[in-house]
Structures are given as C-alpha cells and as structure tokens.
VEXDREN-2710 file (C-alpha; in Angstrom, 1 decimal):
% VEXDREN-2710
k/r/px/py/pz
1/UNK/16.7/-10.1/-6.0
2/UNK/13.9/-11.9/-4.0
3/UNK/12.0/-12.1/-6.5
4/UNK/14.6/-14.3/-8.3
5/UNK/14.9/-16.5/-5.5
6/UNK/11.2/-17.2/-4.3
7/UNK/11.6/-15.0/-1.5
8/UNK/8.6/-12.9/-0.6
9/UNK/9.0/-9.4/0.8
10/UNK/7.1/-8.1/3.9
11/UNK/5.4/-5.0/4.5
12/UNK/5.0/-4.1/8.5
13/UNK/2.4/-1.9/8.5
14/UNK/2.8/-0.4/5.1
15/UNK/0.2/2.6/5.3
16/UNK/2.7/4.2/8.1
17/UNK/-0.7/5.7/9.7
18/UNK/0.9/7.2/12.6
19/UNK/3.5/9.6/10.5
20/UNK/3.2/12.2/8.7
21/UNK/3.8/10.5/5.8
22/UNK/1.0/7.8/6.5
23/UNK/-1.4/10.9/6.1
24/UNK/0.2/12.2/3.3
25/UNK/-0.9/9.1/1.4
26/UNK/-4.2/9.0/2.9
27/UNK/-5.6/12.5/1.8
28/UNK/-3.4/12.8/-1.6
29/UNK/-5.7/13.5/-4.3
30/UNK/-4.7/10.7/-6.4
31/UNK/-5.3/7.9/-3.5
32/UNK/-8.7/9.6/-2.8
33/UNK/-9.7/9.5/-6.4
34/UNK/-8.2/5.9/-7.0
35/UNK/-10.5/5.2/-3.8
36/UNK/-13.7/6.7/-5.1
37/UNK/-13.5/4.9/-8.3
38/UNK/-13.4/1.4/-7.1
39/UNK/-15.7/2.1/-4.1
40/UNK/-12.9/1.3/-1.0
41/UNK/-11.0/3.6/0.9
42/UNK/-7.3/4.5/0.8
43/UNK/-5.9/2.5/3.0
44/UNK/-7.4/-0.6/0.8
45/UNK/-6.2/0.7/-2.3
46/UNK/-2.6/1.2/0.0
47/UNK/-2.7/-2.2/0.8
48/UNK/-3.6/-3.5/-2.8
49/UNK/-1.3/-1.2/-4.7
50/UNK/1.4/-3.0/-2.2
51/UNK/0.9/-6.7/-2.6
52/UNK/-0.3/-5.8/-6.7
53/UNK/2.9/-8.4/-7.7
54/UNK/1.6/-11.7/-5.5
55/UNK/5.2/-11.5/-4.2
56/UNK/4.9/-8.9/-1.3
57/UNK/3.0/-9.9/1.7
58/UNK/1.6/-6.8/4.0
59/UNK/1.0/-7.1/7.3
60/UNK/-1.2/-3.6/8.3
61/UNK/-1.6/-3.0/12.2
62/UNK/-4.8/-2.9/13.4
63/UNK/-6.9/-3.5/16.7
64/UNK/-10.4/-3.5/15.0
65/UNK/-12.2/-6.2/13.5
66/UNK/-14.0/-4.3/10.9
67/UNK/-10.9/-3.3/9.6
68/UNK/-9.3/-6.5/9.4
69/UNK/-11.9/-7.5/7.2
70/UNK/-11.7/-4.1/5.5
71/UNK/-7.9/-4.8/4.9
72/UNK/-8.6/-8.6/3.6
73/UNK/-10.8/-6.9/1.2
74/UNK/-8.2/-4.7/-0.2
75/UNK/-6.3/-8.3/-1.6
76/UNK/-9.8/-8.1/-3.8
77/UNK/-8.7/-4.9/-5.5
78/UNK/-6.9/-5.1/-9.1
79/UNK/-5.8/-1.8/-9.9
80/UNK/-5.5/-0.7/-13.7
81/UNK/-1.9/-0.6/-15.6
82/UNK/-2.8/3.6/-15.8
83/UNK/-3.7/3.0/-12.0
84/UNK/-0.3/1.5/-10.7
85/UNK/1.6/3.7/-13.1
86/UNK/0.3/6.9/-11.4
87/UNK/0.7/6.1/-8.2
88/UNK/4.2/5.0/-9.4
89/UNK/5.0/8.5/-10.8
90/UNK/3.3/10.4/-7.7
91/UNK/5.5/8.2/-5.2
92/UNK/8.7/6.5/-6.7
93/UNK/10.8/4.8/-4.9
94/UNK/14.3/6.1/-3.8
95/UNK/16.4/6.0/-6.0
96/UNK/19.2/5.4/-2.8
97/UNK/19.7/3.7/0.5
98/UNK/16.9/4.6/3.0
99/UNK/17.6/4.0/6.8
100/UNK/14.7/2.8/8.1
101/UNK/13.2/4.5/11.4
102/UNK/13.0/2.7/14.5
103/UNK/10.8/3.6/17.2
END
C-alpha cells in the first residue's frame, strides 16, 4: 500500500544488532557467503538487501564514523535476482501481524 501511494517505508535500525536475532543474521551462512562474494560485510549486504526496491529508507544506529561510511556504502551494493531470492526463502516475511518490541 505505500508503495501505491509514494509513501516510503522506514527501517529503524534494521540489522536489530543488539538481539538475538540481529546475530542470527549476521553469522548465517548465507549472509556470510553473500558477504564474501561482493567483498562487504553483513551488515552492508543487510542494509542493501533492505532498501534493494528505492522505496525503503534504513536508518542503522551507529556511534562510529567508519561505519557510517561503511553503511553509505552498502546503498552501493546491487544484489543478484538468485541473491534477493535466497535471502527471501531463508527469511520470509510473516505471513501475520507482528507486534513490534518496544524497549
């Protein structure tokens, strides 16, 4: 639906480092591998699997220069159709409602 009407979405801190879901995705074998091949690390291809359809804006937290520029670069990154569709298949989406979780 935002898509339809021009609106962007937003990603707060989309890499959810400090859970243990945010590591999950950081050491998953596919992510790593994804990584490897295109010389950046997971958190950049994270960041450019997230804003892949120039209608999602992410907005990662960090305190470090180096990985601002780090995260800048990941908007650099195209990832291959085979690419998106297996992070796609490793992590789909719900396919319900998700309460978000508020801290």
């Amino acid at each position: 639906m935002a898509k339809k009407q021009s609106i962007p979405l937003i990603a707060y801190t989309p890499a959810a480092r400090g859970d243990e879901f945010g590591r999950e995705l950081f050491n998953h074998p596919l992510i790593q591998k994804i990584a490897q091949d295109h010389n950046a690390s997971p958190i950049q291809i994270l960041l450019a699997w997230a804003i892949r359809d120039n209608n999602t804006i992410a907005i990662p937290q960090t305190t470090k220069l180096s990985h601002m520029k780090d995260n800048l670069a990941a908007a650099d990154i195209v990832l291959t159709k085979d690419e998106l569709e297996a992070i796609d298949k490793q992590f789909p989406k719900p396919d319900h409602k998700v309460p978000l979780t508020m801290r």
